[in-house]
DODO-45895 format. One record per residue: x, y, z of N, C-alpha, C, O, CB in turn; residue in three letters; residue number from 1. Coordinates in Angstrom, 1 decimal, decimal comma. Glycine has a CB too. Example, Ala and Ser with C-alpha at 12.3 -4.5 7.8 and 13.67 -1.06 7.14 Angstrom:
<rs>
{{13,2 -5,7 7,8} {12,3 -4,5 7,8} {13,2 -3,3 7,8} {14,2 -3,3 8,5} {11,3 -4,5 9,0} "ALA" 1}
{{12,8 -2,2 7,1} {13,7 -1,1 7,1} {12,9 0,0 7,9} {13,4 1,1 8,0} {14,1 -0,6 5,7} "SER" 2}
</rs>
This chain:
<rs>
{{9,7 46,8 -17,0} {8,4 47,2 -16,5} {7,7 48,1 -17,6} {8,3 48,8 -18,4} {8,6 48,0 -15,2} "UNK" 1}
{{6,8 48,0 -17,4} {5,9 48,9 -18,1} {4,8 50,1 -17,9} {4,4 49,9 -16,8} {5,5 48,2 -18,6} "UNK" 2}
{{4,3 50,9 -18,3} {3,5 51,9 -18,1} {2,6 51,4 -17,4} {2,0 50,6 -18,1} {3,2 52,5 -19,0} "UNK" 3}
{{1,7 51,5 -15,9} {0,6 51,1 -15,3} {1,3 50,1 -13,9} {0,8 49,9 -12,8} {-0,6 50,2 -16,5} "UNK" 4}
{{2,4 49,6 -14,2} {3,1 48,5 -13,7} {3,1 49,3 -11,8} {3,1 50,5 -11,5} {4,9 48,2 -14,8} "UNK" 5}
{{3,1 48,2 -11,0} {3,4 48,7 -9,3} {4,6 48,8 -9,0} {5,3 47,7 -9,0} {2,9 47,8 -8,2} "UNK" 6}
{{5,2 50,0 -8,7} {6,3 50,0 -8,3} {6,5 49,8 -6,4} {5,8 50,4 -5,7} {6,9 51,3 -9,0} "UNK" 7}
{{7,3 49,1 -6,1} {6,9 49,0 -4,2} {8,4 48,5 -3,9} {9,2 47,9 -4,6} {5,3 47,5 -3,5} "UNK" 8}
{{8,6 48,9 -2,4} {9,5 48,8 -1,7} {9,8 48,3 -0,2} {9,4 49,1 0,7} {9,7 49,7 -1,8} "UNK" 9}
{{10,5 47,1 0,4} {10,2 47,6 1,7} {11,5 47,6 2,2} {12,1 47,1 1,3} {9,2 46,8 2,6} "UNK" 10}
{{12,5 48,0 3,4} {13,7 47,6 3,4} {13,6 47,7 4,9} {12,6 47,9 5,5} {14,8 48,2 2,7} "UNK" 11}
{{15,1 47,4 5,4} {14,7 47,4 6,6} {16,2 49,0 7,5} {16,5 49,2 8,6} {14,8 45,4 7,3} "UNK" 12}
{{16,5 49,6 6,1} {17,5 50,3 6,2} {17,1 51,7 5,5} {16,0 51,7 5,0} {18,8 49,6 5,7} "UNK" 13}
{{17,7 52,5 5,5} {17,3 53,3 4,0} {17,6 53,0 3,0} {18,5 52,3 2,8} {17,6 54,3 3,7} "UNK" 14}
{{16,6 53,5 1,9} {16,0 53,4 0,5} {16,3 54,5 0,0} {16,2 55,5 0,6} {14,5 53,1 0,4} "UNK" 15}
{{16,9 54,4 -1,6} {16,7 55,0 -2,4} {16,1 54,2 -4,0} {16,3 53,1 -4,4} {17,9 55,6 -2,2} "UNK" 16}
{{15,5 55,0 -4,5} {14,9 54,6 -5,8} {15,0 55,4 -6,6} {14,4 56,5 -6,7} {13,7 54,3 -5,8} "UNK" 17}
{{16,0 54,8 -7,5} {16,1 55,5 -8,8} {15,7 55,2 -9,9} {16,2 54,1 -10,2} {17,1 55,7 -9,2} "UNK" 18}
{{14,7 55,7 -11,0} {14,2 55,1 -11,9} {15,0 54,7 -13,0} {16,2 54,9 -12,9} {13,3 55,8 -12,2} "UNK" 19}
{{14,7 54,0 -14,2} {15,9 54,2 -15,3} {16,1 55,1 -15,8} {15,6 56,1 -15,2} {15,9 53,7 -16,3} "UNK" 20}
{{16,6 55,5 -16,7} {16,6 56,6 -18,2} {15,6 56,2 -18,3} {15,4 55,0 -18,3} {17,6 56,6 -19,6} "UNK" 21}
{{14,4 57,4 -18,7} {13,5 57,6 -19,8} {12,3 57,1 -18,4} {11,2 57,6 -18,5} {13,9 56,5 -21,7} "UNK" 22}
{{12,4 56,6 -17,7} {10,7 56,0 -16,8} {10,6 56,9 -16,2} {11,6 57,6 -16,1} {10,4 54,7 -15,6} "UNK" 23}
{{9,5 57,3 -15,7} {8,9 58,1 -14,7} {7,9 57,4 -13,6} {6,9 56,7 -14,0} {8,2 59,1 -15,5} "UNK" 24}
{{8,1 57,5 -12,7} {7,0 57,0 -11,7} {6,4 58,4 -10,7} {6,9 59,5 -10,6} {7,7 55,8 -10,5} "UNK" 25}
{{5,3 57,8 -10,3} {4,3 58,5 -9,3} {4,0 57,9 -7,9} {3,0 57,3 -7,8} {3,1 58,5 -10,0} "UNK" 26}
{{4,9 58,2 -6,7} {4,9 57,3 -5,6} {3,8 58,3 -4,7} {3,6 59,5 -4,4} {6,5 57,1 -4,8} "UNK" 27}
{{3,2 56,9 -4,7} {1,2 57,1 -3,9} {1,3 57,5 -2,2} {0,7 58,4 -1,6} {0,1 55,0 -3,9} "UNK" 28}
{{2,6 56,4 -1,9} {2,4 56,6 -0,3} {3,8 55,5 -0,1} {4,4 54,6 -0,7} {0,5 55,9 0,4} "UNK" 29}
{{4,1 56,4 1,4} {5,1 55,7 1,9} {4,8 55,8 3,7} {3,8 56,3 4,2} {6,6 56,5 1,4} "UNK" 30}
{{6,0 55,2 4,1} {5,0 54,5 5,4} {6,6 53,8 6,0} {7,6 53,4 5,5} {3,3 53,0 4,7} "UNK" 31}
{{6,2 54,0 7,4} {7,8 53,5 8,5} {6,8 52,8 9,8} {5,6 53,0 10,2} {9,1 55,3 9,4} "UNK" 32}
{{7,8 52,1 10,0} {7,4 51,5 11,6} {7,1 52,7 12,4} {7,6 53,7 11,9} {8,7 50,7 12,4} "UNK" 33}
{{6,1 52,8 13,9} {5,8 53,7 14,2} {6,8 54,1 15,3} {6,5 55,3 15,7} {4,6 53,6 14,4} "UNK" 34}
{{8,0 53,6 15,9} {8,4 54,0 16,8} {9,5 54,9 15,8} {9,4 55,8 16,6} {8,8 53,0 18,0} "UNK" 35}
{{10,2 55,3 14,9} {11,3 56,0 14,4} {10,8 57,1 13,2} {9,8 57,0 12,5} {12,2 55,0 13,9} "UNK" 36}
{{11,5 58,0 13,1} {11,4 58,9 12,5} {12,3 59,0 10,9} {13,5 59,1 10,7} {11,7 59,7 13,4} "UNK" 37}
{{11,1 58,9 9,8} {11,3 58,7 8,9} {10,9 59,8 7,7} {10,0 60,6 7,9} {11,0 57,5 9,0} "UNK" 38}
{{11,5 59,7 6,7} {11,2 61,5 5,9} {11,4 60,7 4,4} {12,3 59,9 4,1} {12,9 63,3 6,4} "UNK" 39}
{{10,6 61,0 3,7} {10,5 61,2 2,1} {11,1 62,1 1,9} {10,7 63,2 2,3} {9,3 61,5 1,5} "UNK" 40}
{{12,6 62,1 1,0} {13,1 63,4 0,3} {12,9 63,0 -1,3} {12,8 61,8 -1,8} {14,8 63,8 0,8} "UNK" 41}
{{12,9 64,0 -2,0} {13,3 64,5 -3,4} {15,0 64,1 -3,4} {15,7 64,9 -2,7} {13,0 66,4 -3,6} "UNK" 42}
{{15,8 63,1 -4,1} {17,5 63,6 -4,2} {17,8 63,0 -5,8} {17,3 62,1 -6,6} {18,9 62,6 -2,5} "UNK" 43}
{{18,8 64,2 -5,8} {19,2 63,8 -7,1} {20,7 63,7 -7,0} {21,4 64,3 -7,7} {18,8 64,9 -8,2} "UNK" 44}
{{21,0 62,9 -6,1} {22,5 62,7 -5,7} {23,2 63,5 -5,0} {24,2 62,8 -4,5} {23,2 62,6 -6,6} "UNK" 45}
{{23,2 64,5 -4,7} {24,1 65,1 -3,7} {23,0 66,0 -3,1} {23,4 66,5 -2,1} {25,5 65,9 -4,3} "UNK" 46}
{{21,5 66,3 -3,5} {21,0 67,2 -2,4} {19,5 66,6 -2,0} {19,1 66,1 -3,1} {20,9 68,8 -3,0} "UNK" 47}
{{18,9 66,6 -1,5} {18,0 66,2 -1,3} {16,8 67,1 -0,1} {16,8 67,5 1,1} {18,4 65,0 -1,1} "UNK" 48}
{{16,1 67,2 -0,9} {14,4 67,9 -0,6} {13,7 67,1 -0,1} {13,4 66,0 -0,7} {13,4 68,5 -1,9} "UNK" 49}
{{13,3 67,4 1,4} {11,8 67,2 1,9} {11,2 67,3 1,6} {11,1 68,3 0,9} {11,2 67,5 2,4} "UNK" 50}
{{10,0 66,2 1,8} {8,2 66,2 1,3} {7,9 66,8 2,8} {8,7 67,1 3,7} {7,2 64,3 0,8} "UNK" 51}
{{6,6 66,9 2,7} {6,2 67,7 4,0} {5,6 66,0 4,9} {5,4 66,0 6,1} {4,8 69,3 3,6} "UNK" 52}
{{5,6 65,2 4,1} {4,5 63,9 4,7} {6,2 63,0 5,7} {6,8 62,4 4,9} {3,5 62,5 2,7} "UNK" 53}
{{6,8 62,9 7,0} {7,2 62,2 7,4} {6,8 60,8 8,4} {5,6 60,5 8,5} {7,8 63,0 7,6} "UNK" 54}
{{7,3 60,4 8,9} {6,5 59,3 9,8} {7,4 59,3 11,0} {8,7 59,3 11,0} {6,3 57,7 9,2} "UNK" 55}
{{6,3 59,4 12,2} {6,9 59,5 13,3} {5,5 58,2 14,6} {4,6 57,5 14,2} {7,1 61,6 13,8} "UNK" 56}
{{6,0 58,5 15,6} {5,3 57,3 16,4} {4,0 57,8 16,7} {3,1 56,9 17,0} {6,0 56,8 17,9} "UNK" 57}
{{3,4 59,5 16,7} {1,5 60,0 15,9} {1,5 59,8 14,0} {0,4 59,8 13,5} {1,0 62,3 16,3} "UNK" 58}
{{2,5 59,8 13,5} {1,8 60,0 11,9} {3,0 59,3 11,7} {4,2 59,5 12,1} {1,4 61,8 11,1} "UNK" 59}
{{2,4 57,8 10,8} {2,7 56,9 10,5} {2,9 57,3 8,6} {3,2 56,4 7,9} {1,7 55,8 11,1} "UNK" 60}
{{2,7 58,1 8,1} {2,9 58,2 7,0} {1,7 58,8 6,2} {0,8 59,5 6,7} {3,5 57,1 6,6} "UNK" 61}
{{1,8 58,1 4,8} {0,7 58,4 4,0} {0,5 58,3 2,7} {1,2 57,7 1,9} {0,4 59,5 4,3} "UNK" 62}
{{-0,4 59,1 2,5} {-0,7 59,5 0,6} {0,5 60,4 0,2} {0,8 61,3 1,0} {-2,4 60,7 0,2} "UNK" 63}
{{1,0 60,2 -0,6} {1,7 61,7 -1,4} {1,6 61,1 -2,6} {1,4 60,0 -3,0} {3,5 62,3 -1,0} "UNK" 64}
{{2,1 62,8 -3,6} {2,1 62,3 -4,6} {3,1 63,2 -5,4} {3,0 64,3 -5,9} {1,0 62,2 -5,0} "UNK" 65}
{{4,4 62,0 -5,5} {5,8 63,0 -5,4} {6,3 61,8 -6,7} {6,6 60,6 -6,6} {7,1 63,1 -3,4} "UNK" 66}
{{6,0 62,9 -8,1} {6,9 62,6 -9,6} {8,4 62,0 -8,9} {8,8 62,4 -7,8} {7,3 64,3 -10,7} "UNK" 67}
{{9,1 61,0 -9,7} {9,6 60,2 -9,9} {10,6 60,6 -11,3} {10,0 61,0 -12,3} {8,6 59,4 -9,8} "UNK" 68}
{{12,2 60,5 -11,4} {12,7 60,4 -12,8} {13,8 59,9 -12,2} {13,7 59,6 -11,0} {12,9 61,6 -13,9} "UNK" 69}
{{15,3 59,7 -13,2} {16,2 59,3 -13,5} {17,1 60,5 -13,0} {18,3 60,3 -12,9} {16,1 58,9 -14,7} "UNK" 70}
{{16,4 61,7 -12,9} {17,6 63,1 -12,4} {17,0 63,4 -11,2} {17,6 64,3 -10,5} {17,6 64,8 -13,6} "UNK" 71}
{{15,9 62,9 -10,8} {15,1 63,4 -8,7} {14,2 62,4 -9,0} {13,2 62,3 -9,6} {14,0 65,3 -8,1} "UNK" 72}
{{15,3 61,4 -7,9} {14,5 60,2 -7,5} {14,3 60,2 -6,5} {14,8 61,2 -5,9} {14,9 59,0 -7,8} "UNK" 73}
{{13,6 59,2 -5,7} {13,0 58,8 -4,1} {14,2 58,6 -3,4} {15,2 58,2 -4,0} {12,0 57,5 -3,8} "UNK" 74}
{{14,0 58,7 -2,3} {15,0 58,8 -1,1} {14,4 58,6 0,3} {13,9 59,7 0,8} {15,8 60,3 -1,1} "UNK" 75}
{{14,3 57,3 1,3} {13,4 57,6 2,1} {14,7 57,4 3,7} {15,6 56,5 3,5} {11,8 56,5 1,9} "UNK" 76}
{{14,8 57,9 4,6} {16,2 57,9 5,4} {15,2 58,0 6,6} {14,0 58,2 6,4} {17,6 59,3 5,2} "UNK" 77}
{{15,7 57,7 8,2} {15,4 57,6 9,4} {16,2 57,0 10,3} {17,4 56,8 10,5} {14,6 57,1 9,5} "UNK" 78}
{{15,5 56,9 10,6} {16,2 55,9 12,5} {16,4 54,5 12,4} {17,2 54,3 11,5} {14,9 55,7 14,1} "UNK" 79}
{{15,9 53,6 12,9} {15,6 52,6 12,7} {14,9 51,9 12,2} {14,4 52,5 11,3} {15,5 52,5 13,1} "UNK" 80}
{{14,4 50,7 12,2} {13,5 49,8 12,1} {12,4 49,9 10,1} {13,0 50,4 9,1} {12,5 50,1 13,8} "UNK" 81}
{{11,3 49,6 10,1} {11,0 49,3 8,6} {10,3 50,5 8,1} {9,5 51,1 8,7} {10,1 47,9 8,3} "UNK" 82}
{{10,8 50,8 6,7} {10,2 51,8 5,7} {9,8 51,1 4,3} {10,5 50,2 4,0} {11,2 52,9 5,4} "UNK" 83}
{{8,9 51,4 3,6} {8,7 51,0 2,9} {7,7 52,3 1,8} {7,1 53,2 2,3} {8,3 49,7 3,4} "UNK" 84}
{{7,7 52,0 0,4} {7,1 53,1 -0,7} {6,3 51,7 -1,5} {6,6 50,5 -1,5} {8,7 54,3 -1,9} "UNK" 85}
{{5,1 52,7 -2,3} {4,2 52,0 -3,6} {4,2 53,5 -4,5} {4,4 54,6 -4,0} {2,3 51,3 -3,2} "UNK" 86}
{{4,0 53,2 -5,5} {3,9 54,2 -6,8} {3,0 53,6 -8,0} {2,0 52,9 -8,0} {5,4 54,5 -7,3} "UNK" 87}
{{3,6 54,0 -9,1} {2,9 53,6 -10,1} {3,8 54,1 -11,6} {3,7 55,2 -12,0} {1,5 54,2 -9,9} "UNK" 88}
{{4,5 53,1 -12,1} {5,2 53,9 -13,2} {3,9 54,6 -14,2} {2,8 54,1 -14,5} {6,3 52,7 -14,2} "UNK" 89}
{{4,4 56,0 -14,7} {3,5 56,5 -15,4} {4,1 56,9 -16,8} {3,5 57,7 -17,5} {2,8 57,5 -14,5} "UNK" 90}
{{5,5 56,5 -17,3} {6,4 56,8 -18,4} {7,6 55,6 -19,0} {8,4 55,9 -19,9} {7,2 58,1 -17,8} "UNK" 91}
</rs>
């Protein structure tokens, strides 16, 4: 991949996204089915940080704009049913 390139996701479990060595991405927005409760964290393998943007069955998700590396990558976890992320490599 390359610099400008779309990075996107959808699964039907939880997601993690780790970039390579050396890439960086910029994830735009993430987004879950509306009946389960779903959370954007920060993890760099054993800890992981909340974004404040989660999705529940009133707030389906959204814009964020949460850097991306190889040492705190994306992490998206919940209940059930589909989650999915877009970004944008920017490194």
């Amino acid at each position: 991949m390359a610099v400008g390139d779309v990075v996107s996701g959808v699964s039907t479990t939880d997601i993690t996204y780790q970039p390579a060595a050396g890439v960086e991405v910029l994830i735009t927005s993430f987004g879950g089915a509306a009946d389960s409760a779903h959370y954007c964290n920060l993890y760099n393998g054993t800890t992981a940080a909340r974004q404040d943007k989660y999705v529940t069955a009133t707030n389906r998700g959204g814009a964020v704009k949460v850097f991306l590396n190889n040492t705190n990558y994306l992490q998206i976890v919940g209940t059930a049913d589909n989650r999915g992320y877009t970004g944008i490599q920017t490194k």
